[in-house]
BAKOLTI-483005 format. One record per residue (C-alpha): residue number from 1; residue in three letters; x, y, z. Coordinates in nm, 3 decimals. Layout:
REM BAKOLTI-483005
[NUM; "ALA"; [X; Y; Z]];
...
//
This chain:
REM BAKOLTI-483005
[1; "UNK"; [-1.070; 0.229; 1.796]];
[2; "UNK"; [-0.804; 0.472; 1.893]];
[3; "UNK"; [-0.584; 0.424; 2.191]];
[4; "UNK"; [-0.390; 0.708; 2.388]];
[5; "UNK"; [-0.047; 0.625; 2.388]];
[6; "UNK"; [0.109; 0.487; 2.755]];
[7; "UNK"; [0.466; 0.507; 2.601]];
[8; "UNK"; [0.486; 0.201; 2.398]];
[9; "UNK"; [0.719; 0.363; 2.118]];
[10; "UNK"; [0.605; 0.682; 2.222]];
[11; "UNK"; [0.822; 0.986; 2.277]];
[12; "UNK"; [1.216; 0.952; 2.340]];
[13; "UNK"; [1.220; 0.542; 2.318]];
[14; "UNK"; [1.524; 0.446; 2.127]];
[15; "UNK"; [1.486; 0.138; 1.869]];
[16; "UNK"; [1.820; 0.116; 1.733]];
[17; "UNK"; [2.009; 0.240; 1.448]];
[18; "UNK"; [1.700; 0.100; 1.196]];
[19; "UNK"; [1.941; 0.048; 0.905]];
[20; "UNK"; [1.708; 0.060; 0.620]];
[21; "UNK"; [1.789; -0.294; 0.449]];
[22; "UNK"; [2.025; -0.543; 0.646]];
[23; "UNK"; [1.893; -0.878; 0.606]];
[24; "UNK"; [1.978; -1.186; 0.741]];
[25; "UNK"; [1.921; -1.532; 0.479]];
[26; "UNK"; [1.838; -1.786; 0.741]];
[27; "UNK"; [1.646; -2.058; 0.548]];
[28; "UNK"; [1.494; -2.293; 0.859]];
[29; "UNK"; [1.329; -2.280; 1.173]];
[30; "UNK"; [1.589; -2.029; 1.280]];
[31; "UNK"; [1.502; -1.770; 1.037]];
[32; "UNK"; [1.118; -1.801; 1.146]];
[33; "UNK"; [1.180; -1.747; 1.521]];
[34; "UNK"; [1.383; -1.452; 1.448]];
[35; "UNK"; [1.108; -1.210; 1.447]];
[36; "UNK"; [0.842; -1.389; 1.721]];
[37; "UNK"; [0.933; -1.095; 2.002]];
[38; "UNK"; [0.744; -0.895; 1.824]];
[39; "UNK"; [0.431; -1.036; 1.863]];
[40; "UNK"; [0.206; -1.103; 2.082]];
[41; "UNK"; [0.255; -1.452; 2.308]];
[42; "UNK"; [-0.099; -1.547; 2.231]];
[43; "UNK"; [-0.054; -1.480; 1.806]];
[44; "UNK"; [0.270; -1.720; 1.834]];
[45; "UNK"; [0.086; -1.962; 2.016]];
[46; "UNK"; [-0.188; -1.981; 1.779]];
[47; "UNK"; [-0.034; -1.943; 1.430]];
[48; "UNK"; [0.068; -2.371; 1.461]];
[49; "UNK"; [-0.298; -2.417; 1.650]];
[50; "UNK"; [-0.409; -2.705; 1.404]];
[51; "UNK"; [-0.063; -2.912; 1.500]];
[52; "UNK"; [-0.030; -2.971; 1.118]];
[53; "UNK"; [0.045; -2.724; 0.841]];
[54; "UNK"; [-0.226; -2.839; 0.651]];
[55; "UNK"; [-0.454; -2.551; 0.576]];
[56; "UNK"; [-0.792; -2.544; 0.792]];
[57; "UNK"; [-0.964; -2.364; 0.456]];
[58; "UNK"; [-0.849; -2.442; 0.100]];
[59; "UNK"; [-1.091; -2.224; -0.066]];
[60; "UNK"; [-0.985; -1.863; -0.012]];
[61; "UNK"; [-1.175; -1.574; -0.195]];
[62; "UNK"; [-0.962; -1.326; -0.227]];
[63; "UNK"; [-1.043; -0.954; -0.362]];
[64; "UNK"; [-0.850; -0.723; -0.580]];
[65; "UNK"; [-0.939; -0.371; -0.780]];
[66; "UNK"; [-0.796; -0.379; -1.131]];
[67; "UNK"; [-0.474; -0.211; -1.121]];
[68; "UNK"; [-0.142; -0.336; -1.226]];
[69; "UNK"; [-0.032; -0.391; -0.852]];
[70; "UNK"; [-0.291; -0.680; -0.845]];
[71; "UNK"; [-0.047; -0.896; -1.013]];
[72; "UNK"; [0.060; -1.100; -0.736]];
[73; "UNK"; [-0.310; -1.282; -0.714]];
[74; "UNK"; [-0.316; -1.308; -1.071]];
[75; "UNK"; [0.045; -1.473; -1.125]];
[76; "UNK"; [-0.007; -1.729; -0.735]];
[77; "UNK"; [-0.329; -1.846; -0.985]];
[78; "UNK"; [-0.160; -1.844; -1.290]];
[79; "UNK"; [0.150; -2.062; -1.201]];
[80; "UNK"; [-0.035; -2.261; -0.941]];
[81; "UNK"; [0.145; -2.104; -0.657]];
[82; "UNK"; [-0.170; -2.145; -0.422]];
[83; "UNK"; [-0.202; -2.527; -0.557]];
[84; "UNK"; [0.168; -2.569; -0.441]];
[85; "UNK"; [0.018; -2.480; -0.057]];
[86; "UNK"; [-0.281; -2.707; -0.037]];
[87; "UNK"; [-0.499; -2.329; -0.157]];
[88; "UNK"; [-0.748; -2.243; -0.415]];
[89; "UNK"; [-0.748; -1.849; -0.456]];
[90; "UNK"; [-1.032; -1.780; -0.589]];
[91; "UNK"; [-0.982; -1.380; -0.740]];
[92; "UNK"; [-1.253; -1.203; -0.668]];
[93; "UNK"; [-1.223; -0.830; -0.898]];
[94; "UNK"; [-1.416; -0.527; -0.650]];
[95; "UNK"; [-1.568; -0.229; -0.778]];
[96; "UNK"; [-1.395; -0.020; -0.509]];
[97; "UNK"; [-1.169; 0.018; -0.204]];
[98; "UNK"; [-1.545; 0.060; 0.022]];
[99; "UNK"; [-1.620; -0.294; -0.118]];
[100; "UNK"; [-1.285; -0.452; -0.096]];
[101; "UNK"; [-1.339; -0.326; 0.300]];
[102; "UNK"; [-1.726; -0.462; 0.288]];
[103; "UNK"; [-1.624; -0.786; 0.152]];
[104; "UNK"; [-1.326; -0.842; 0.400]];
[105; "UNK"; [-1.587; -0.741; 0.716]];
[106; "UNK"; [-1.871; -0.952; 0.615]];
[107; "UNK"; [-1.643; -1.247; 0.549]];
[108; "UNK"; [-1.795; -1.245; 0.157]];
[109; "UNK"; [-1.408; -1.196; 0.120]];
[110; "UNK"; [-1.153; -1.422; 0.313]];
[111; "UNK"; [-0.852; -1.166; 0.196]];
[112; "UNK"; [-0.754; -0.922; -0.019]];
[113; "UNK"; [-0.554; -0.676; -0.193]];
[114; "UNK"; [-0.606; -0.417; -0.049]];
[115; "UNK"; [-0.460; -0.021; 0.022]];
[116; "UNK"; [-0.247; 0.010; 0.384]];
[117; "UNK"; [-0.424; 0.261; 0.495]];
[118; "UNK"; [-0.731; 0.126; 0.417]];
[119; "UNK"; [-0.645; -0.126; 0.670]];
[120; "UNK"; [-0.556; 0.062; 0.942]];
[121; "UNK"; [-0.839; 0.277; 0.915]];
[122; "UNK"; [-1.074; 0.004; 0.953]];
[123; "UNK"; [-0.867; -0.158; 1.265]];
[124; "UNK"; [-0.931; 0.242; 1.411]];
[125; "UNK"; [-1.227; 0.311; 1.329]];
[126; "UNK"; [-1.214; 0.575; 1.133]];
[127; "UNK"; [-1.303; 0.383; 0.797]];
[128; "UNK"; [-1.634; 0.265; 0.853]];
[129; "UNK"; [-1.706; 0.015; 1.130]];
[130; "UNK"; [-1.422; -0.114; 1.327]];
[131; "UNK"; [-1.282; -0.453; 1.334]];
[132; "UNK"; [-0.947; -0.569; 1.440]];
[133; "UNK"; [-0.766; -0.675; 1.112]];
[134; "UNK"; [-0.416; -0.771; 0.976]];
[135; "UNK"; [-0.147; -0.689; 0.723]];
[136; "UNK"; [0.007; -1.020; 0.658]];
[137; "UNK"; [0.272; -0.873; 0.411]];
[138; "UNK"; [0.345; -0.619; 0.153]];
[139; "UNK"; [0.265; -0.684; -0.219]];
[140; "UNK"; [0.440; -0.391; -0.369]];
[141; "UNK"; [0.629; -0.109; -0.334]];
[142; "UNK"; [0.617; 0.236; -0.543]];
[143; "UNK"; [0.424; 0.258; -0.900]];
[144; "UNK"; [0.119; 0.480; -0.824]];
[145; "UNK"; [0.097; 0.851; -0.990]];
[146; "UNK"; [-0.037; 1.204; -0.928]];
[147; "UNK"; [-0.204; 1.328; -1.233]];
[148; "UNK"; [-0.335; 1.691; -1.326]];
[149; "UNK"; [-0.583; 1.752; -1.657]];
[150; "UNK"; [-0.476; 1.848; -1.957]];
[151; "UNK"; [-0.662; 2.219; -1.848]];
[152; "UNK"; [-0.430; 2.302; -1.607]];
[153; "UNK"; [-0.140; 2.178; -1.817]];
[154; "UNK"; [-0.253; 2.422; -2.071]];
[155; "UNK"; [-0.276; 2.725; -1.811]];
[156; "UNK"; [0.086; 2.676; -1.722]];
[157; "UNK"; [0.076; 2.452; -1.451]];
[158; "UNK"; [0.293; 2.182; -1.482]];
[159; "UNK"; [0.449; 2.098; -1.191]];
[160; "UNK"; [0.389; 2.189; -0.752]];
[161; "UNK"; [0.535; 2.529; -0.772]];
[162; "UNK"; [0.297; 2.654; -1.030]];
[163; "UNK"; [-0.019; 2.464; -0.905]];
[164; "UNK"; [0.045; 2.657; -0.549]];
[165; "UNK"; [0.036; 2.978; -0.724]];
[166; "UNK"; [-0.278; 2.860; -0.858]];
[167; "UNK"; [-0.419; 2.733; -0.591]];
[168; "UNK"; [-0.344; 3.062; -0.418]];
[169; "UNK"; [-0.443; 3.307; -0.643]];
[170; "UNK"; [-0.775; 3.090; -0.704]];
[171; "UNK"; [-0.872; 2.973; -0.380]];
[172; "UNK"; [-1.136; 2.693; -0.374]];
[173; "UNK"; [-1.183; 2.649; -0.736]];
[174; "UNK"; [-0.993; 2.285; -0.780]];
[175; "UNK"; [-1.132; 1.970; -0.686]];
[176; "UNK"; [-0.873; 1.646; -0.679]];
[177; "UNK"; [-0.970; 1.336; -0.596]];
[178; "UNK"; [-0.831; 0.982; -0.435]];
[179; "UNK"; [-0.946; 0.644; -0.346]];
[180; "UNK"; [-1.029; 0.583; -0.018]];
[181; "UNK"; [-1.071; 0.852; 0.287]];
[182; "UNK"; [-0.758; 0.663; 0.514]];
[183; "UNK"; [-0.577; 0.485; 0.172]];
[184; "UNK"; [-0.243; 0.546; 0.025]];
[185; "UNK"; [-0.328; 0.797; -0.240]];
[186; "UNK"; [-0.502; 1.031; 0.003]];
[187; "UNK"; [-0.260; 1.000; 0.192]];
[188; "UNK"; [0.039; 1.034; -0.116]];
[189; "UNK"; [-0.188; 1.295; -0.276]];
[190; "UNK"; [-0.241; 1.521; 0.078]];
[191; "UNK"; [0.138; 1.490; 0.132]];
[192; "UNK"; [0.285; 1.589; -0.206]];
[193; "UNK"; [-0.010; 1.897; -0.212]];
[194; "UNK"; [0.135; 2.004; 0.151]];
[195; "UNK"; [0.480; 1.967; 0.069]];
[196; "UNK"; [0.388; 2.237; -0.225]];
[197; "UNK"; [0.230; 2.492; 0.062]];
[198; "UNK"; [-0.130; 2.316; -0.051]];
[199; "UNK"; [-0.386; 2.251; 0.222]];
[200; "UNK"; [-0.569; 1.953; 0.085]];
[201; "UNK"; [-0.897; 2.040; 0.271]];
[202; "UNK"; [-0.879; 2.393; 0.299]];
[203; "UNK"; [-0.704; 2.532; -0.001]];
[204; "UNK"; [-0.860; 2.256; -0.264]];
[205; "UNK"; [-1.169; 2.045; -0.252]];
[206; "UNK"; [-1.129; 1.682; -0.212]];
[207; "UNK"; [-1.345; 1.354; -0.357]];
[208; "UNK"; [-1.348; 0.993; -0.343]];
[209; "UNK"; [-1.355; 0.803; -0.674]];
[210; "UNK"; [-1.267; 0.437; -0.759]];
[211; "UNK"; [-1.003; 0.396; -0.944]];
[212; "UNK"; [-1.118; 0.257; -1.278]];
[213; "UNK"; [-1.346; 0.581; -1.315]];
[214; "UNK"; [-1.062; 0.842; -1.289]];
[215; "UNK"; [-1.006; 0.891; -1.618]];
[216; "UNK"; [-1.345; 0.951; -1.747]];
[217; "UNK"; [-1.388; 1.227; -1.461]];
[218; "UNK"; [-1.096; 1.378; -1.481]];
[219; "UNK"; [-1.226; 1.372; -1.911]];
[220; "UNK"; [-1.557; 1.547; -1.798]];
[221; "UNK"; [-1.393; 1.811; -1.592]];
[222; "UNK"; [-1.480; 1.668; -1.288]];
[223; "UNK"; [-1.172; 1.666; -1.065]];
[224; "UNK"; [-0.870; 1.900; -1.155]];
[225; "UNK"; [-0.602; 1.625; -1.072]];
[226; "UNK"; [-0.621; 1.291; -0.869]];
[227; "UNK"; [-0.356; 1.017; -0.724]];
[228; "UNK"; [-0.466; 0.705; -0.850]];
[229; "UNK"; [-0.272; 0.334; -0.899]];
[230; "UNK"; [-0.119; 0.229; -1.270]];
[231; "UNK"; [-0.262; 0.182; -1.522]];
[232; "UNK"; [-0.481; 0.463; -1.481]];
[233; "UNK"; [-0.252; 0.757; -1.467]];
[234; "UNK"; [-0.093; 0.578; -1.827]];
[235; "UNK"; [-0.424; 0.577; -1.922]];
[236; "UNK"; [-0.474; 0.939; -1.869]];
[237; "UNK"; [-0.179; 1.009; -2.070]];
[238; "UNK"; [-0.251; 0.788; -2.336]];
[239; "UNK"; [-0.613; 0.941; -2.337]];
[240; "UNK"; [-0.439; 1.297; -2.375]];
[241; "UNK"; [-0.655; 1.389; -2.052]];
[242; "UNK"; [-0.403; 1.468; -1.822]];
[243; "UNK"; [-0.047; 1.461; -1.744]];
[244; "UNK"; [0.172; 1.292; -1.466]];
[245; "UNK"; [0.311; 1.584; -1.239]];
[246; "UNK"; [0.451; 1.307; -0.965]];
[247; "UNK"; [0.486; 0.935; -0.935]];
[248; "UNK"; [0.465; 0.828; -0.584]];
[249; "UNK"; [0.809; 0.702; -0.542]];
[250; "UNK"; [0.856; 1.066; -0.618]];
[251; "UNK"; [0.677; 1.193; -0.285]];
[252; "UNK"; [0.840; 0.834; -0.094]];
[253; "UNK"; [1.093; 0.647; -0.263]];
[254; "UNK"; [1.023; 0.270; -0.217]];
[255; "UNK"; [0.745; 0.338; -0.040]];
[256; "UNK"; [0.463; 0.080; 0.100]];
[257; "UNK"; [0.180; 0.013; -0.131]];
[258; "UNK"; [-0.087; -0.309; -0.125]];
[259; "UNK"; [-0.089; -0.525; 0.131]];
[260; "UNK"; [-0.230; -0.879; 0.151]];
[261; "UNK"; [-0.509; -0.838; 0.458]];
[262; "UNK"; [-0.773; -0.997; 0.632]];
[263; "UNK"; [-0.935; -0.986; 0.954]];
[264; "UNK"; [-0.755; -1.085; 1.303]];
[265; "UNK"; [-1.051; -1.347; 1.323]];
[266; "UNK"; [-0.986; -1.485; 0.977]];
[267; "UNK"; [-0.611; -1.541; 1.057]];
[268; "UNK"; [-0.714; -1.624; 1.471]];
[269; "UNK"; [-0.962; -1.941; 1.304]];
[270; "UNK"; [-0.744; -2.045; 1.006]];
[271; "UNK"; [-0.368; -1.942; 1.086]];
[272; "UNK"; [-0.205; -2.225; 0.834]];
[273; "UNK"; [-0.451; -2.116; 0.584]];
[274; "UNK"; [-0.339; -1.741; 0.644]];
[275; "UNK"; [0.033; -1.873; 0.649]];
[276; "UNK"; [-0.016; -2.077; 0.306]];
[277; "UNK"; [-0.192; -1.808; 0.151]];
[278; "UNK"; [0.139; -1.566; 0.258]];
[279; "UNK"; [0.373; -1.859; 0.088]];
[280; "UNK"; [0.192; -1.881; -0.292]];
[281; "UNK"; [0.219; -1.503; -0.260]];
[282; "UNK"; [0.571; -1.453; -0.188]];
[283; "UNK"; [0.632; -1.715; -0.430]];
[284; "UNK"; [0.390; -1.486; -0.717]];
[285; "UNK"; [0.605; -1.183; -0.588]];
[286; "UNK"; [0.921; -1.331; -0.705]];
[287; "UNK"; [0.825; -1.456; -0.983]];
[288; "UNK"; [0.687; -1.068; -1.100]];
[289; "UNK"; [1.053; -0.937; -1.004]];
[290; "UNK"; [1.187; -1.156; -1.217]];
[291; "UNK"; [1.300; -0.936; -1.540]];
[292; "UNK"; [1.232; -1.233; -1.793]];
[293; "UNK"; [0.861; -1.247; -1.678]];
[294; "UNK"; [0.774; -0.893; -1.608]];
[295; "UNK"; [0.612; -0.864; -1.961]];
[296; "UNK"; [0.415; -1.213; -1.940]];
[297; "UNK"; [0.287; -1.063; -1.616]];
[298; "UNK"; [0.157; -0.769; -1.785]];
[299; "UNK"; [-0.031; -0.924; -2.070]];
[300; "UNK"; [-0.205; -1.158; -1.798]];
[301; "UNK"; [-0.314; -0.870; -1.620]];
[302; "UNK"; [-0.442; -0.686; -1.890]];
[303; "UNK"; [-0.725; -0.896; -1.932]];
[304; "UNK"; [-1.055; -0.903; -1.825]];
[305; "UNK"; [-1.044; -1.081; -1.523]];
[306; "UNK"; [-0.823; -0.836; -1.420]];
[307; "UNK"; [-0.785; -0.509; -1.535]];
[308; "UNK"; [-0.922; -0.512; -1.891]];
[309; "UNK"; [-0.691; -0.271; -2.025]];
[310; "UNK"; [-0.423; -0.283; -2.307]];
[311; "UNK"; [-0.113; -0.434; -2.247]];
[312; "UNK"; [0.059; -0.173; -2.444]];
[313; "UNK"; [-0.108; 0.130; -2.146]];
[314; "UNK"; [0.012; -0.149; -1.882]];
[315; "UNK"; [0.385; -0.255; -2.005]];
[316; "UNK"; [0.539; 0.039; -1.995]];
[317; "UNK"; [0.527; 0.194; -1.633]];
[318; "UNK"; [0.467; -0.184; -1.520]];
[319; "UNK"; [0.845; -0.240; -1.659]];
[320; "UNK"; [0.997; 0.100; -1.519]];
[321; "UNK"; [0.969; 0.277; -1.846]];
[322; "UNK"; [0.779; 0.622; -1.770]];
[323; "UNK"; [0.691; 0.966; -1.958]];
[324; "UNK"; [0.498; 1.230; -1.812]];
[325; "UNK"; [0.310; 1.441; -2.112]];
[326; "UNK"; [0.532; 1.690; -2.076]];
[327; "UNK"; [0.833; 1.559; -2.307]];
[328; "UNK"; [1.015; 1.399; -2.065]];
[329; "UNK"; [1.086; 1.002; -2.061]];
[330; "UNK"; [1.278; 0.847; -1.808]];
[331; "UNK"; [1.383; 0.463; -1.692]];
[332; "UNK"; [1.254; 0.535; -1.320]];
[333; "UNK"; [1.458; 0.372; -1.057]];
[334; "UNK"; [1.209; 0.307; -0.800]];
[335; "UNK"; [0.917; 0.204; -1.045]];
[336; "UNK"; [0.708; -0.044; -0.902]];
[337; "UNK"; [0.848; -0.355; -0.739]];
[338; "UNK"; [0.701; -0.672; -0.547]];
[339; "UNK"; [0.982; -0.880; -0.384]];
[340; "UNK"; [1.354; -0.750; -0.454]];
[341; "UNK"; [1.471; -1.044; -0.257]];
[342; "UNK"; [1.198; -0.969; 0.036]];
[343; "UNK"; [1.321; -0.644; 0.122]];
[344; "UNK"; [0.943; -0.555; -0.064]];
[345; "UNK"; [0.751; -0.791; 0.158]];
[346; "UNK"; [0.828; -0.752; 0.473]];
[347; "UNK"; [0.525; -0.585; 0.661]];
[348; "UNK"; [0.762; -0.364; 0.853]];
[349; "UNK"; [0.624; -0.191; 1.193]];
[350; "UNK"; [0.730; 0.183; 1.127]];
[351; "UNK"; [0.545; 0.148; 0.775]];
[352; "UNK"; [0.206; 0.067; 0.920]];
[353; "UNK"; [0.274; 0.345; 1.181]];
[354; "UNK"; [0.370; 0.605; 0.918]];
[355; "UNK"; [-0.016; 0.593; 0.789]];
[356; "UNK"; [-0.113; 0.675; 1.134]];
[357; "UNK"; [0.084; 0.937; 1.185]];
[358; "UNK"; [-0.032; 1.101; 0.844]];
[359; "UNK"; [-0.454; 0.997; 0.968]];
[360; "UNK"; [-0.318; 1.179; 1.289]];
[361; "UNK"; [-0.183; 1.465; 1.130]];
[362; "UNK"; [-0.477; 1.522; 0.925]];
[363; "UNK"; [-0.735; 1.484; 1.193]];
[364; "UNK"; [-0.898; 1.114; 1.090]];
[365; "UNK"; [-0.767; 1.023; 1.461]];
[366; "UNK"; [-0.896; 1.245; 1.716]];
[367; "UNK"; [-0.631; 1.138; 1.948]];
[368; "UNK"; [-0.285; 1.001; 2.001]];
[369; "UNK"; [-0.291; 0.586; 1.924]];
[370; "UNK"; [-0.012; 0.385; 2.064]];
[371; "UNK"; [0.152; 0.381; 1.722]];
[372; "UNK"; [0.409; 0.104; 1.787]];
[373; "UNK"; [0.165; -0.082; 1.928]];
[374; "UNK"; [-0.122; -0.071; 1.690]];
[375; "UNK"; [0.127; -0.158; 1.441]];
[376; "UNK"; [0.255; -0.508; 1.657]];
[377; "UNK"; [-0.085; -0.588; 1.668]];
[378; "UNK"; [-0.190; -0.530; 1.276]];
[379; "UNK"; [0.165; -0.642; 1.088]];
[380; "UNK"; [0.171; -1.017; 1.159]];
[381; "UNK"; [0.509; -1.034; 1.114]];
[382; "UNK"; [0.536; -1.401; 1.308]];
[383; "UNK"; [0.299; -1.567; 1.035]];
[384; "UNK"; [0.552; -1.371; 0.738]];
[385; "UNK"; [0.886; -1.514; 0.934]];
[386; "UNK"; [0.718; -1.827; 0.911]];
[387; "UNK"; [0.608; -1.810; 0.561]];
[388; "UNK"; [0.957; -1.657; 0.478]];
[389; "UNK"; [1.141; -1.950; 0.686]];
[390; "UNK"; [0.977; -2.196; 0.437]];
[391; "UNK"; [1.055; -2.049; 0.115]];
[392; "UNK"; [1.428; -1.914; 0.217]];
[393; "UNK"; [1.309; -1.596; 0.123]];
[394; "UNK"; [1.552; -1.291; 0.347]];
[395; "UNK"; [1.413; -1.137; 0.708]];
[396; "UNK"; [1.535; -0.801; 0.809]];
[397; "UNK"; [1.761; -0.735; 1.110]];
[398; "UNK"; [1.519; -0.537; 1.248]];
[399; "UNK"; [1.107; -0.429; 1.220]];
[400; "UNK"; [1.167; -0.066; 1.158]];
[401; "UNK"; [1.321; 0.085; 0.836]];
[402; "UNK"; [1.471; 0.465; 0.756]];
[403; "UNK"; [1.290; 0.656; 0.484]];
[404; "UNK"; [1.343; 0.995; 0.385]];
[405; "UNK"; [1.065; 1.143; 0.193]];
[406; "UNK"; [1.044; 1.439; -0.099]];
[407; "UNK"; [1.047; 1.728; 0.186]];
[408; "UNK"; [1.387; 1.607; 0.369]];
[409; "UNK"; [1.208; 1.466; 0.644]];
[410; "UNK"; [1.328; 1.118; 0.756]];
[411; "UNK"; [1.128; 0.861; 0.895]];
[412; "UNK"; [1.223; 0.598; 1.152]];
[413; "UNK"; [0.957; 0.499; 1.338]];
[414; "UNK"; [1.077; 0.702; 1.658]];
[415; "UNK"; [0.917; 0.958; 1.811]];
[416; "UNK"; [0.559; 0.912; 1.606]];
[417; "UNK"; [0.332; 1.192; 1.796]];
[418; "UNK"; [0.612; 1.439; 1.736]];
[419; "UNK"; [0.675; 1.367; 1.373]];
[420; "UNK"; [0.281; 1.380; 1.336]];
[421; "UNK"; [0.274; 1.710; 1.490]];
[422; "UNK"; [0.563; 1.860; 1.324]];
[423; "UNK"; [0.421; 1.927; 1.013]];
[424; "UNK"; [0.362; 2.287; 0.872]];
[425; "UNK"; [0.048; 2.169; 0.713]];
[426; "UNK"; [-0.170; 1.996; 0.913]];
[427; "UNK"; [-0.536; 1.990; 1.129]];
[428; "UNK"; [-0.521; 2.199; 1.413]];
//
């Protein structure tokens, strides 16, 4: 589904200053009403459809891939979060991102966790077979990794400098690999390679692997390097396979991760269900970013209904506390986070049209989408205010945030077709 733009945030159309984090702490009906202009009318109208806030299904299946970022459905069961809201998650673990995306479009799966770009690839088409879906709010920010093998480590290259000259001087010989074709770590992966002079699909070949297998293929010889969630980069590490060249908050600092997401049907049919579900995770969200809890959190994740890994891989990055196998150990600033008073959660607009520019520049959309308004329609932001309203949990001042990623280059939201097409690297 891609949609030429007719100048709905297209070129030259001002949105403001976009501070990146002013919040307002409006705890009532206020606060949920702040944020309805955004939406369509016929979304506002329907998210109180049932006239009671009961939810219209209690039973929600929700999926999840085993990485540490899958903590917010495993702490909303855990502390009864989803009991609190009239819910019963039921986590349902995925083998990968294709099935997480199979499960949500056959309805097997009522939500999930599930990569950003994942979701907007599906609501283009460009991920399999279209359906209109929707990112009802962020789950985390930051705490995914770039990793290279221990090989390449040993030839010298060690950081994006070094694997240019490589690349360059070997032309087609490595292979990386990510998750899913339109996901966050093709998309982190692509831009930290092109930032470096790298073509990711003309200098170095490309592959998609789930995530749980990376390190055993990057342990064969396999792939050269892949971008892949926590705890499998740690794992790597730990394994003495590879070596972490760049976290993602390296290539975006605070960047969007996992969203919770569904289909625009799912949320169209049971909106207080969709709204309730929102509520036990925002509550499982701040419960994670609370310091006191952050290692409880990671030895219920490491076991096998989740991630079936050792705490002792999962703790460390999972509490900000990195090393990269080259010597150097760190307390990283922007390790991975899931509320941070909201500011995490909010499923901003110019976030869901930053993966479209990126599927634009790399040639996934054949044509120009009307970014801002795919994004309006995707990022439910009226069922979040409410959700937020309800727990007195912060709303931003506005939809759009500033970023300024690891090559200068700031993002706003404004002017989307020209930031797409101002890249060095990109698909002609």
């Amino acid at each position: 589904m891609e949609s030429k733009s007719d100048g709905v945030g297209g070129e030259g159309e001002e949105q403001g200053s976009n501070p990146r984090r002013h919040f307002i702490t409006h705890s009532g009906a206020l606060a949920a009403t702040a944020l309805m202009g955004l939406v369509a009318a016929p979304v506002r109208e329907g998210a109180w459809a049932a006239g009671t806030d009961a939810p219209e299904k209690t039973e929600l299946r929700v999926g999840f891939i085993p990485l540490t970022d899958c903590a917010p459905i495993a702490v909303a069961v855990a502390q009864g979060f989803d009991r609190k809201y009239g819910l019963q998650i039921v986590p349902v673990k995925q083998p990968s991102w294709a099935a997480v995306r199979d499960g949500l479009l056959t309805g097997d799966l009522d939500a999930a966790h599930a990569l950003y770009g994942l979701v907007y690839g599906v609501h283009m088409g460009i991920a399999g077979l279209q359906r209109d879906m929707a990112v009802l709010m962020t789950l985390n920010q930051n705490g995914q990794g770039i990793t290279l093998s221990s090989r390449l480590r040993d030839l010298g290259v060690t950081d994006g400098q070094a694997l240019a000259a490589y690349v360059h001087s070997h032309p087609g010989e490595l292979g990386f690999a990510q998750t899913f074709p339109t996901g966050t770590h093709a998309m982190w992966l692509y831009y930290w390679l092109a930032a470096h002079g790298i073509h990711p699909f003309r200098d170095v070949g490309t592959t998609v692997i789930p995530p749980q297998q990376m390190v055993a293929r990057l342990r064969a010889g396999f792939i050269d390097g892949c971008c892949v969630g926590e705890p499998w980069n740690a794992r790597a590490l730990q394994e003495e396979v590879g070596f972490t060249v760049a976290t993602s908050q390296q290539v975006w600092p605070d960047h969007p991760e996992k969203v919770l997401s569904t289909t625009a049907a799912f949320v169209e049919r049971h909106p207080n269900s969709a709204r309730a579900l929102v509520m036990a995770l925002l509550e499982a969200c701040r419960f994670i970013d609370t310091t006191a809890n952050r290692r409880q959190v990671a030895d219920l994740i490491a076991g096998t209904s989740y991630i079936d890994a050792p705490a002792a891989i999962i703790a460390p990055r999972f509490l900000g506390d990195y090393e990269d196998g080259l010597g150097h150990k760190w307390k990283d600033a922007h390790a991975i986070r899931f509320h941070d008073d909201g500011a995490v959660n909010f499923p901003y607009l110019s976030d869901g049209m930053w993966f479209l520019t990126q599927q634009r520049r790399w040639g996934l959309l054949k044509r120009e989408p009307d970014y801002a308004a795919v994004a309006a329609q995707v990022n439910r932001t009226d069922l979040y205010a409410q959700a937020a309203a309800q727990l007195g949990v912060a709303l931003p001042r506005e939809p759009m945030r500033v970023s300024t990623l690891m090559d200068g280059v700031m993002w706003d939201g404004r002017r989307p077709a020209h930031y797409a097409a101002g890249f060095d690297l990109k698909m002609a």
